[in-house]
PABA-503822 format. One record per residue (C-alpha): residue number from 0; residue in three letters; x, z negated, y negated. Coordinates in nm, 2 decimals, padded with zeros to 4 digits. Layout:
% residues N
    k    r    east      up   north
  NUM  ala       X       Z       Y
...
END
This chain:
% residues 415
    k    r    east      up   north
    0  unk   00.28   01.97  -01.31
    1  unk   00.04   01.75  -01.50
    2  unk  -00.04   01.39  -01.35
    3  unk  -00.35   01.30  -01.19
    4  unk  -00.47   01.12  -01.53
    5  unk  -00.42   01.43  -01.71
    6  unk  -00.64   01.65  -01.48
    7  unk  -00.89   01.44  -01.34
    8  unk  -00.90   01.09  -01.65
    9  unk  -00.83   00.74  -01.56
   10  unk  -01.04   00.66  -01.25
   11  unk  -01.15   00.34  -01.33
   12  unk  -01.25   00.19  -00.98
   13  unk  -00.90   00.35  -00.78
   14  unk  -00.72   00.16  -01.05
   15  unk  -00.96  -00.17  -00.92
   16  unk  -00.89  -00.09  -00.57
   17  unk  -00.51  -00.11  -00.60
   18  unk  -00.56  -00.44  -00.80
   19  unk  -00.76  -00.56  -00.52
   20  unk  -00.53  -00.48  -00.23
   21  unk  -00.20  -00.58  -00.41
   22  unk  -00.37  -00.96  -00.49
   23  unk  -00.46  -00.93  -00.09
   24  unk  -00.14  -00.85   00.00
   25  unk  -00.02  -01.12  -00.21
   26  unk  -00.21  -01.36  -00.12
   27  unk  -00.15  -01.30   00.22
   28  unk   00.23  -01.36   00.17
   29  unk   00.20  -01.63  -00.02
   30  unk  -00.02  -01.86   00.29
   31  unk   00.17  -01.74   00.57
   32  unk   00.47  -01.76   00.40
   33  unk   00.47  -02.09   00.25
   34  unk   00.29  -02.32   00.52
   35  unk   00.58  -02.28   00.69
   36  unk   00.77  -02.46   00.43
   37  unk   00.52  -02.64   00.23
   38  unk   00.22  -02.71   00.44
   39  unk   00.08  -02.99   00.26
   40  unk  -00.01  -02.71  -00.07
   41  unk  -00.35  -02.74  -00.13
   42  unk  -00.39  -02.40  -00.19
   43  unk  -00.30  -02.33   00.19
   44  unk  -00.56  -02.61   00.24
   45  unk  -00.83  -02.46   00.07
   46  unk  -00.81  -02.11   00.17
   47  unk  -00.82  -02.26   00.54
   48  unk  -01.15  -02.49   00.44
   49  unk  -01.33  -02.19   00.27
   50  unk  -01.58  -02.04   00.55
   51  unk  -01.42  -01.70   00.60
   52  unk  -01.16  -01.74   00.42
   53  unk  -00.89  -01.82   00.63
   54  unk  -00.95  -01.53   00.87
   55  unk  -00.93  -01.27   00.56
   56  unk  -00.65  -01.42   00.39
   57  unk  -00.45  -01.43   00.71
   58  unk  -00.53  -01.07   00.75
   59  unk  -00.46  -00.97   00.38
   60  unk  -00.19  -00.70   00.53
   61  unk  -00.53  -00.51   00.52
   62  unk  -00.46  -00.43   00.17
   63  unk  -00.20  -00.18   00.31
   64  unk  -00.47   00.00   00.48
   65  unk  -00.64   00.04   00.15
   66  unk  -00.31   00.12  -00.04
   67  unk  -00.26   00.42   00.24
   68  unk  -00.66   00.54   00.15
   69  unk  -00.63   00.53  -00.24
   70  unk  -00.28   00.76  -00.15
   71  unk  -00.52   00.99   00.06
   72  unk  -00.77   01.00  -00.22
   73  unk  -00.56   01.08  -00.53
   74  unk  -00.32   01.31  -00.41
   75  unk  -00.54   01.52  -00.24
   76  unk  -00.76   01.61  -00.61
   77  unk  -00.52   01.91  -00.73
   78  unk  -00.58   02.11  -00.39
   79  unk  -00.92   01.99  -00.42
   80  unk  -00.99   02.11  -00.77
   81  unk  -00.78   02.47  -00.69
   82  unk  -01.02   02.57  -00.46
   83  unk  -01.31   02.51  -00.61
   84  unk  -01.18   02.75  -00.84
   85  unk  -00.94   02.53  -01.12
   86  unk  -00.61   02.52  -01.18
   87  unk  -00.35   02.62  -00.96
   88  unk  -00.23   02.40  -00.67
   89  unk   00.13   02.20  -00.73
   90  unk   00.42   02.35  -00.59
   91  unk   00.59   02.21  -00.30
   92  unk   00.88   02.16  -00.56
   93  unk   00.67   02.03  -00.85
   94  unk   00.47   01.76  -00.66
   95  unk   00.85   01.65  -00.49
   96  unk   00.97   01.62  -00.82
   97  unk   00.67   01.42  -00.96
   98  unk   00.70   01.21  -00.71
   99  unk   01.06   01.11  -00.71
  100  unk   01.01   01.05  -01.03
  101  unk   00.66   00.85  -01.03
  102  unk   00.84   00.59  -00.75
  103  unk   01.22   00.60  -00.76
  104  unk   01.34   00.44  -01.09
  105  unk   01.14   00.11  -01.02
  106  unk   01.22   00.08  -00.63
  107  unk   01.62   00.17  -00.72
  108  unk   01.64  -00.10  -00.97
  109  unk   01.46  -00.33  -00.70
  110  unk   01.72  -00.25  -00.46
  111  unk   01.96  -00.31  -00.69
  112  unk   01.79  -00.68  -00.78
  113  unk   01.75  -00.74  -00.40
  114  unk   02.06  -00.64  -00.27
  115  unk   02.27  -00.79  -00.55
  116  unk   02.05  -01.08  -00.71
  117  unk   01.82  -01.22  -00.45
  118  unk   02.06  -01.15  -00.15
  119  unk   02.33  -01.38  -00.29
  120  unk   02.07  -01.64  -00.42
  121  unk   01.89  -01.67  -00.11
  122  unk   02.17  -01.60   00.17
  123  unk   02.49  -01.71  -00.04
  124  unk   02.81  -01.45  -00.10
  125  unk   02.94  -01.55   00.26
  126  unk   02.68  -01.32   00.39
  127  unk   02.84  -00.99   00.23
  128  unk   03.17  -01.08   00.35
  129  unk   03.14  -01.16   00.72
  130  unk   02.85  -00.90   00.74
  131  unk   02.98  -00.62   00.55
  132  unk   02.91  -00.34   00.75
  133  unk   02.55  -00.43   00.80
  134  unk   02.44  -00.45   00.46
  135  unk   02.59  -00.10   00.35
  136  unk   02.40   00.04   00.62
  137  unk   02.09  -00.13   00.49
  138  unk   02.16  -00.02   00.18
  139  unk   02.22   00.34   00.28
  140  unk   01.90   00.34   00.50
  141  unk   01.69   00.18   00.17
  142  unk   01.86   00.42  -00.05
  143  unk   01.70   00.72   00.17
  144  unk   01.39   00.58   00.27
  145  unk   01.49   00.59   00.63
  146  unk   01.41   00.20   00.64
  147  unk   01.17   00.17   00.84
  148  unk   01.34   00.38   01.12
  149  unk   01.54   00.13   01.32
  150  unk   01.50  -00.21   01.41
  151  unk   01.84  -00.27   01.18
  152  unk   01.67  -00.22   00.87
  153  unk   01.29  -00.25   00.93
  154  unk   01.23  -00.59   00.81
  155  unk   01.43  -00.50   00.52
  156  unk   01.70  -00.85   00.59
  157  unk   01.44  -01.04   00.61
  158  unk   01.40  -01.07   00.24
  159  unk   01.13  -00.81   00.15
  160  unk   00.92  -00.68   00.48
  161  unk   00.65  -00.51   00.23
  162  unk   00.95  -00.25   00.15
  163  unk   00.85  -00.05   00.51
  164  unk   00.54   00.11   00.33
  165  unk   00.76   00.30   00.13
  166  unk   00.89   00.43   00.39
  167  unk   00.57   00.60   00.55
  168  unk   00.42   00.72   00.20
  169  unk   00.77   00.91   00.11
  170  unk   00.72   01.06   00.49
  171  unk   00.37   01.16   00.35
  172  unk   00.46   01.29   00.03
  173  unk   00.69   01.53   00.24
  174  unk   00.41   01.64   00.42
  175  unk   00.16   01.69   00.22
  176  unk   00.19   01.99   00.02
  177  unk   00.18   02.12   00.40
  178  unk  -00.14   01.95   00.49
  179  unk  -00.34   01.95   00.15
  180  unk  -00.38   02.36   00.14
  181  unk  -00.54   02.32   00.53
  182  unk  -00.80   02.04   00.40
  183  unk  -00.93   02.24   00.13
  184  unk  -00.99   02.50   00.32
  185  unk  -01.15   02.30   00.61
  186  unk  -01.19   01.98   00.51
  187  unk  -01.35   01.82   00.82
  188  unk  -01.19   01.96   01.07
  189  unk  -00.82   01.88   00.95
  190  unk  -00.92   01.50   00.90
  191  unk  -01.04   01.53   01.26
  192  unk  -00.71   01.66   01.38
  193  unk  -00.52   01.38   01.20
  194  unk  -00.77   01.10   01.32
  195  unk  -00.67   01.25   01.64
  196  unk  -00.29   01.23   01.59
  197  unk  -00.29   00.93   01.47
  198  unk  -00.46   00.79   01.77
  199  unk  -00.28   00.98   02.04
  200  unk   00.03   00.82   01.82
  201  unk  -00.09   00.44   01.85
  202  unk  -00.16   00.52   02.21
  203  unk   00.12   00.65   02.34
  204  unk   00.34   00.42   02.18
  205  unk   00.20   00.14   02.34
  206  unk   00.18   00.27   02.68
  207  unk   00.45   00.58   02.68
  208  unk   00.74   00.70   02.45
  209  unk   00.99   00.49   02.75
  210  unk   01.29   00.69   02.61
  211  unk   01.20   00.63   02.21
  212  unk   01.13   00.24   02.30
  213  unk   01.46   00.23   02.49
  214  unk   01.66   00.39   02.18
  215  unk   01.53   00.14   01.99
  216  unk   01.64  -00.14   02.17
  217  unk   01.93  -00.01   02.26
  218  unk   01.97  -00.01   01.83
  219  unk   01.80  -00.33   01.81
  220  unk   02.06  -00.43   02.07
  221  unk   02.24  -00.72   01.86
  222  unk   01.90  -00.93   01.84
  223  unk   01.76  -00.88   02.13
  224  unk   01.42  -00.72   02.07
  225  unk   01.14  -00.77   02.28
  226  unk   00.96  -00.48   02.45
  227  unk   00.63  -00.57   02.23
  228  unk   00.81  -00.59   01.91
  229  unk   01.00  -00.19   01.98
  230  unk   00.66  -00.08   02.05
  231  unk   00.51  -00.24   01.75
  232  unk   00.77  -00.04   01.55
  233  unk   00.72   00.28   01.70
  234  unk   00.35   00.24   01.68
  235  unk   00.34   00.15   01.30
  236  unk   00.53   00.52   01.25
  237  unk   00.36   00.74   00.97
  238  unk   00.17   00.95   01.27
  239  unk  -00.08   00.60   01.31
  240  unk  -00.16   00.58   00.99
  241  unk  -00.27   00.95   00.94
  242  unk  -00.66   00.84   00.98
  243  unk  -00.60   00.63   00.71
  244  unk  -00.47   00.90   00.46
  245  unk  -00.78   01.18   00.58
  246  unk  -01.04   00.93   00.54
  247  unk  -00.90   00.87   00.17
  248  unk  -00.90   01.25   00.13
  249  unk  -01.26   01.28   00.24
  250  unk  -01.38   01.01   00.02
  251  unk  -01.18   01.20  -00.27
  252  unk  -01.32   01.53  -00.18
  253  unk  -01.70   01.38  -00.22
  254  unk  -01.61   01.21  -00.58
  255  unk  -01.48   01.54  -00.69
  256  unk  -01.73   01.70  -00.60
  257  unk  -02.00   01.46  -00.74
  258  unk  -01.83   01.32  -01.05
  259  unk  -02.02   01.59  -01.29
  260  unk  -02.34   01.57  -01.13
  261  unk  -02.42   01.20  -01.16
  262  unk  -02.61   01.09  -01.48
  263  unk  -02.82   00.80  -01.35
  264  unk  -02.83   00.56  -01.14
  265  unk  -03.14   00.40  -01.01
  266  unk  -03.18   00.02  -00.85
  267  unk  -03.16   00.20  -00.48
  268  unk  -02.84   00.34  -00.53
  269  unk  -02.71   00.03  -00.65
  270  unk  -02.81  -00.19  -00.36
  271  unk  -02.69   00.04  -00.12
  272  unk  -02.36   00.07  -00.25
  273  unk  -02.37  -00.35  -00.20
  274  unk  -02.49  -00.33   00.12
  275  unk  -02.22  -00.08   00.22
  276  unk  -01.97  -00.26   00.07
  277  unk  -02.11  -00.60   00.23
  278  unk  -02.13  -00.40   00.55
  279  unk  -01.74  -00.37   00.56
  280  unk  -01.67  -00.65   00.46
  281  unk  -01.88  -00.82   00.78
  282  unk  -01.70  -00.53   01.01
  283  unk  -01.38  -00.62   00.90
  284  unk  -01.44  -01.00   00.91
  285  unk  -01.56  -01.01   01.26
  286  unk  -01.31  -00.75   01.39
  287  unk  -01.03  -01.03   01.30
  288  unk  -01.22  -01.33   01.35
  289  unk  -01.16  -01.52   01.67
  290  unk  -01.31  -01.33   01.96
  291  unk  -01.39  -01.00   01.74
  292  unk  -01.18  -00.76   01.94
  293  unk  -01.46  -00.48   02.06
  294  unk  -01.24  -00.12   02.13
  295  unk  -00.93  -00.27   02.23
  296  unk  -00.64   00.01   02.13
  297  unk  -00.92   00.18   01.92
  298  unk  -01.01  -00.16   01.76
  299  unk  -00.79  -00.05   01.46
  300  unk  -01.02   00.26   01.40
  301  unk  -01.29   00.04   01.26
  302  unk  -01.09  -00.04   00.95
  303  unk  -01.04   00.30   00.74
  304  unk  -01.34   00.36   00.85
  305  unk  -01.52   00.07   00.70
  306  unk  -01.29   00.06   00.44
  307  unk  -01.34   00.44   00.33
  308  unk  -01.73   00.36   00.31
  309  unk  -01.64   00.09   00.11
  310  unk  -01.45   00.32  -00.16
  311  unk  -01.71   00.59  -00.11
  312  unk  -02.00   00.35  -00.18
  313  unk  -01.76   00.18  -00.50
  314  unk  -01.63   00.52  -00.64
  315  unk  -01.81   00.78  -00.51
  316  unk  -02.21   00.59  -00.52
  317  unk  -02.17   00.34  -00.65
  318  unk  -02.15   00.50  -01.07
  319  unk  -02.19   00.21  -01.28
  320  unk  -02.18  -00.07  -01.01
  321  unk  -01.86   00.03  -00.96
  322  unk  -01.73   00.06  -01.24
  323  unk  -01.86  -00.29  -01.34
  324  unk  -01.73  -00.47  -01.04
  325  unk  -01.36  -00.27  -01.02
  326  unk  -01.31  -00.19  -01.42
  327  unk  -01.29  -00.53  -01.55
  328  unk  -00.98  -00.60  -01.74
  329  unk  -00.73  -00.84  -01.57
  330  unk  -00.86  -00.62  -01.23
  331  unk  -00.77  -00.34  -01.44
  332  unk  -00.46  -00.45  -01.52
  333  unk  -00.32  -00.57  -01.22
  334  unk  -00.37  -00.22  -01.03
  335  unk  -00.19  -00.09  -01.35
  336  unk   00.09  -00.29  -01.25
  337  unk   00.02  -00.35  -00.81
  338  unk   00.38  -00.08  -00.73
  339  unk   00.58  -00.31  -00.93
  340  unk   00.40  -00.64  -00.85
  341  unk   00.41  -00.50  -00.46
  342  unk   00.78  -00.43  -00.49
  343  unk   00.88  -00.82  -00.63
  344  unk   00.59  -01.06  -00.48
  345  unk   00.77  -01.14  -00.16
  346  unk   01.16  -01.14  -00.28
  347  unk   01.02  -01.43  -00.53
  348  unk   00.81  -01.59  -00.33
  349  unk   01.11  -01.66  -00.10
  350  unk   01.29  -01.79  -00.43
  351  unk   01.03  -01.96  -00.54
  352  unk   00.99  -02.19  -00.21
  353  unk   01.38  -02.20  -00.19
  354  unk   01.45  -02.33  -00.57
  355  unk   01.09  -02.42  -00.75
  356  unk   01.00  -02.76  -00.76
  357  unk   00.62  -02.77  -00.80
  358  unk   00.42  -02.77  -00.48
  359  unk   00.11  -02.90  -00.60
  360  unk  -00.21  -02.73  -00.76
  361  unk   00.03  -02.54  -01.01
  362  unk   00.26  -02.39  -00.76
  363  unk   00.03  -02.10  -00.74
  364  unk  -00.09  -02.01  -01.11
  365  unk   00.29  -02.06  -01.19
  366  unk   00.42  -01.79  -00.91
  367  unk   00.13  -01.58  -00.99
  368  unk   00.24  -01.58  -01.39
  369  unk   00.62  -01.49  -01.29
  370  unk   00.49  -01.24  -01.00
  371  unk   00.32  -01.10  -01.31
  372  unk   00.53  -01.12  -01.61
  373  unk   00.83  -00.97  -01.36
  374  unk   00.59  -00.69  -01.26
  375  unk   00.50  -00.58  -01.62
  376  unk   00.87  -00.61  -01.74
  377  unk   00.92  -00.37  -01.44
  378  unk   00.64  -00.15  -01.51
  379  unk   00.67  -00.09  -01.89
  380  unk   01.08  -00.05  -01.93
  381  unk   01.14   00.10  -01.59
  382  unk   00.80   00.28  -01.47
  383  unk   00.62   00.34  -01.79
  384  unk   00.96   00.58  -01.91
  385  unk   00.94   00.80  -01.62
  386  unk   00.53   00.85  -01.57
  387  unk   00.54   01.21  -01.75
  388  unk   00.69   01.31  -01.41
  389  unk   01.05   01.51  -01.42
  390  unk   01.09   01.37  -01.79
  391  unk   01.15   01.09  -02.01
  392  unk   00.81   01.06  -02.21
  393  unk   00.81   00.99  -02.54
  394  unk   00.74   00.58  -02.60
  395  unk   00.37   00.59  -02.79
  396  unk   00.31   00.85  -02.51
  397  unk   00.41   00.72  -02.19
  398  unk   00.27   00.36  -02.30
  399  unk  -00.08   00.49  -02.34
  400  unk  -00.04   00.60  -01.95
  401  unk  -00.18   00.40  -01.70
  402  unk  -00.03   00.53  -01.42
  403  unk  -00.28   00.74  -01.22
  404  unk  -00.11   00.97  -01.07
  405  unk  -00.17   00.96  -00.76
  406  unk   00.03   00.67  -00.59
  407  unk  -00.17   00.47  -00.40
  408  unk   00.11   00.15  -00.47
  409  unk   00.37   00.20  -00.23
  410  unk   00.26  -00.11  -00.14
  411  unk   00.17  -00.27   00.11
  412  unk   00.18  -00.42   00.48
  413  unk   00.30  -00.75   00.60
  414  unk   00.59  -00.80   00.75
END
């Protein structure tokens, strides 16, 4: 099965995107985070005096959102393409195999670097040895992706929250060679029906589902979990993020089917992909600012929503505008390395607080430049390798790859 760079070429602004919502994500973390332990950084201070800021940085778990659209987006193109006549769909067993192999290799050696590096720094040896029990079966549920199933291993010991993502795209990679074949064939209707799952999902899990709330606090038994927080878990299940992943697909469905037609692009075009884009930005502002909650359980619906005319009006309309704003280099190069920087920022952040020394103007330009040198190291001996999917590619080969193939950064959401 060839990658999504091979069929469809390196999508410039998709590669953007995941460099934006990885620095969000990031970002995020590193505020609410640190002002717990360092309040008096003046980067904390100036994201708080910057007008707007403060209300999108303490919301940057919105880069998840995106992460879960580019997914939608990219992995979606090979059905796409088949039935418009191209190649052949992936097999079920090809696409698995890809994906293991596109995502494993760097999140097992992360495991092993959390559970056996940053676990002893940041908690001490004692905590393997008077809590044995509990950190195999974290490790077990990590090693399977099952995470993000019990209140147990959810938060991931506290040391890497982001990690539950995972989780939900490996659920969706399962599913997909299921649903993909159904929204080529009838696009709009199958994104409807998974809107409409995913919001039956959110609903009932904050108002019904008694007996799977009670299971899970009957697991979650030891810490004495809130009601709220076991409905929060069942409610952030793959099912309520299904919206997320067909608005993605629709917004891939259009480029694909406009990415050969386009040849110019007049001064219309161009300002209505900025007011677009300016459009959801205001929509998502307000909907988090103080006082911005409008649709109550439905509130959430505004942001794939806003965000997928965002991408559409980037990637899809916005031709050379977009390619401008999202294919500049460092953004570029940051969304070539968001999985691995995604899968480190927060295990380092915690070190970094716990051991660095600098809490001034150079604590964040120093964490950023370890974040980053940590992800690339990760990236090119560990993800680069394994990017031909199913085989080791040859070195000149595999470092000319960038990585599009269809991940959308199993990245993402705030603890």
């Amino acid at each position: 099965m060839e990658s999504i760079r091979a069929r469809f070429g390196h999508i410039a602004p998709i590669e953007g995107l995941r460099g934006i919502a990885v620095l969000w994500v990031v970002a995020f973390h590193y505020v609410v985070v640190r002002e717990g332990v360092f309040p008096s950084d003046p980067w904390i201070a100036l994201a708080g005096a910057a007008a707007g800021s403060n209300v999108m940085v303490h919301h940057g778990y919105l880069g998840v959102d995106l992460f879960f659209l580019i997914t939608g987006f990219l992995l979606v193109l090979p059905w796409l393409r088949a039935a418009d006549g191209g190649p052949p769909a992936p097999g079920a067993r090809e696409f698995y195999v890809r994906r293991a192999y596109r995502i494993l290799p760097a999140y097992y050696v992360h495991l092993l670097v959390l559970f056996f590096v940053f676990l002893p720094l940041l908690r001490t040896l004692a905590y393997w040895k008077t809590d044995l029990a509990f950190y195999l079966f974290n490790l077990s549920a990590h090693v399977t992706m099952l995470h993000y199933t019990t209140p147990l291993t959810s938060a991931s010991l506290g040391l890497n929250g982001a990690l539950w993502t995972l989780a939900l795209e490996a659920q969706w990679y399962l599913l997909l060679p299921l649903v993909a074949p159904l929204f080529a064939r009838a696009p709009w209707p199958t994104a409807a029906a998974l809107f409409g799952a995913a919001i039956a999902w959110r609903w009932l899990a904050w108002h019904d589902m008694e007996a799977l709330v009670a299971l899970q606090t009957m697991i979650g038994a030891p810490w004495n979990p809130s009601e709220e927080k076991m409905r929060h878990l069942v409610a952030t299940q793959l099912p309520a993020y299904f919206g997320h992943f067909a608005v993605g697909m629709l917004v891939g469905r259009a480029w694909l089917r406009r990415r050969h037609t386009e040849t110019t692009q007049s001064g219309v075009r161009t300002l209505s992909a900025a007011i677009a884009v300016a459009a959801a930005v205001f929509v998502l502002y307000r909907m988090h600012a103080p006082g911005g909650v409008w649709f109550g359980d439905f509130n959430w619906v505004l942001i794939p929503l806003a965000m997928g005319a965002a991408m559409a009006a980037l990637v899809v309309a916005g031709g050379r505008t977009g390619a401008v704003v999202l294919g500049n280099a460092p953004l570029q190069f940051v969304g070539r390395i968001s999985y691995s920087m995604y899968l480190y920022h927060l295990p380092l952040l915690l070190a970094w607080n716990k051991f660095a020394p600098v809490t001034g103007w150079g604590s964040l330009p120093a964490y950023l430049a370890i974040v980053g040198a940590v992800a690339y190291a990760s990236w090119r001996w560990v993800e680069v390798p394994y990017l031909s999917g199913g085989r080791r590619a040859p070195r000149a080969e595999a470092h000319r790859q960038r990585g599009d193939d269809g991940e959308a950064l199993e990245q993402r959401h705030a603890p």
